[in-house]
N, C-alpha and C positions, 0 to 999 in steps of 0.2 A: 567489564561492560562499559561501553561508553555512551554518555548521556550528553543532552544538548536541546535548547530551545534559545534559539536567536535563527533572523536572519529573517528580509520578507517573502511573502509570498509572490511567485512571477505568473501566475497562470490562472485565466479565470475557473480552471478544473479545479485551483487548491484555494480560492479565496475563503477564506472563513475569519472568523474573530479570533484573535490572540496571534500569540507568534507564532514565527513557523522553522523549524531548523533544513536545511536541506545541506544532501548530499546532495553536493554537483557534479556535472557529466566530466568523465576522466579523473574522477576519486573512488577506488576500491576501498573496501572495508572489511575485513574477517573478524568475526565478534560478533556477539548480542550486541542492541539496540535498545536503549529506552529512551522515548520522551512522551516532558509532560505538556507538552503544546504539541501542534500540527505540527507531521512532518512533512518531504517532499522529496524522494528519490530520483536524482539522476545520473548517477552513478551506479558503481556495483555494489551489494552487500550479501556476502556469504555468508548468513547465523540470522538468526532469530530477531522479530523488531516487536517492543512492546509502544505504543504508542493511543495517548491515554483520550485523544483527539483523533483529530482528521489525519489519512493518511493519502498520501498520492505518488503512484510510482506514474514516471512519466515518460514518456516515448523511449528514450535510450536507457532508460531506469530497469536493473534486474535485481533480483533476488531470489536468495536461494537457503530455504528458511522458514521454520513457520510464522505467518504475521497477528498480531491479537492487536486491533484497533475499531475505536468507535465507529469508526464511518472511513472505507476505503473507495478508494478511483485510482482505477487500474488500465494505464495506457501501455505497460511496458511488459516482461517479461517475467513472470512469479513460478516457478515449482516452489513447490511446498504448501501447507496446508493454512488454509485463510480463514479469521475467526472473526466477527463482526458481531455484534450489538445491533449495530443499526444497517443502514444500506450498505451494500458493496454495488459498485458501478465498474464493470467491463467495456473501456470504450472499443470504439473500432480497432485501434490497433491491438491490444492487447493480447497476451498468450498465457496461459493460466494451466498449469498441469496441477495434481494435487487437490484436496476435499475442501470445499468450501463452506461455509456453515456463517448463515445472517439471518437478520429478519425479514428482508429486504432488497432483491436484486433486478438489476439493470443490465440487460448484454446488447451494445449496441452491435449492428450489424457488421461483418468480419471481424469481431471478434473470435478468440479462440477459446476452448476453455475444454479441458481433458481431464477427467477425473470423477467425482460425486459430488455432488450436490445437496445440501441440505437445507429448507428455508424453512424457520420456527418462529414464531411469537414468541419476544424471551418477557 
């Protein structure tokens, strides 16, 4: 499993407090994910991402995996099943197959999102 919290944040979609680690655009990954600060995908990652903060996959960002994170924002490409605590945010671009499950959701206009839905008060 490879872990990681460094690097800053580039995008007003991932600003938040603490660090942020990012995968950048033209870095593949196969493996699980953990971290314990915000993450930010712009690359690819095949396998599972736990992330204990903010997550944001971003325009060219995919993954392919279930994601378990505090608060995700989602511009890029996600199959697999999305677990959130708090908000998840679908922006326009984004493409979402697979079950989604927060307290909390945002689907901006062309957005994609194919699968089930689930929004509960945790």
């Amino acid at each position: 499993m490879a872990k990681s919290s460094s690097s800053a944040m580039t995008s007003n979609a991932s600003e938040g407090v603490g660090k942020t680690s990012v995968i950048a655009q033209g870095t593949s990954i196969q493996g699980n994910f953990k971290s314990t600060e915000n993450l930010r995908i712009d690359g690819k990652l095949h396998g599972d991402i736990q992330c204990d903060k903010k997550l944001v996959v971003g325009t060219q960002g995919e993954i392919n995996g279930t994601i378990k994170a505090a608060e995700i924002y989602i511009e890029g490409k996600v199959v697999g099943d999305i677990n959130s605590l708090g908000a998840v945010v679908l922006g326009s671009t984004a493409n979402v197959e697979g079950k989604l499950h927060a307290s909390t959701i945002q689907v901006d206009e062309g957005a994609i999102m194919n699968g089930e839905l689930n929004i509960a008060r945790n």
